[in-house]
N, C-alpha and C positions, 0 to 999 in steps of 0.2 A: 421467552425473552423478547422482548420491542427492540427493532433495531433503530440504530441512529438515522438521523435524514441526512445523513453524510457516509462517502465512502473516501477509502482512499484509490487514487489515481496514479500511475507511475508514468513518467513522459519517456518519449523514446530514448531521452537521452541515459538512460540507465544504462551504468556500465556492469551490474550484478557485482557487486562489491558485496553484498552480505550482509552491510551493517543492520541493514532493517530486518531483517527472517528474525532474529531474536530477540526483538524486543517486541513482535505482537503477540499481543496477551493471548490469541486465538488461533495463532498458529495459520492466517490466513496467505501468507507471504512462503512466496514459493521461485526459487531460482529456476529459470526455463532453460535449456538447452546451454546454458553459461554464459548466455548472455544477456538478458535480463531478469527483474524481479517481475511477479504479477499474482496478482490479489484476486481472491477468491471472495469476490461479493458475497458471496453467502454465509461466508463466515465473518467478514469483516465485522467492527459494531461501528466503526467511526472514533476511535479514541486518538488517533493523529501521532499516536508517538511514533510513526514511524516517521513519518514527515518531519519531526522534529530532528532525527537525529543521522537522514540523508545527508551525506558528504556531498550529496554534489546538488540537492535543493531539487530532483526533481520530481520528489514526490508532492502531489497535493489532495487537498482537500476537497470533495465535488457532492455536490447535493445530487443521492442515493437517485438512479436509473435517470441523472443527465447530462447530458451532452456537454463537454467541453465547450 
């Protein structure tokens, strides 16, 4: 599988709310210690629906190994 040239990105302001762990299709989204989400580049492909369905908008969209 090709991955995207996009990953997702979680900002610090993740409050681990959950909404996103199930809806990636890849299972790449993982709650840390209860207080926030964070993405397993590795698995990620880039399909953004998590970003889409953050309650509090801070997830985003980042072209694959760059920098904020």
């Amino acid at each position: 599988m090709t991955k995207t040239p996009r990953v997702s990105q979680i900002g610090k302001e993740c409050v681990a709310c959950g909404t996103c762990v199930p809806v990636c299709p890849k299972e790449a989204i993982q709650i840390r210690w209860g207080v926030s989400a964070h993405v397993d580049e590795e698995k990620c492909v880039g399909c953004g629906r998590c970003a889409k369905v953050c309650p509090a908008a801070v997830i985003n969209m980042v072209e694959r190994g760059g920098a904020l």
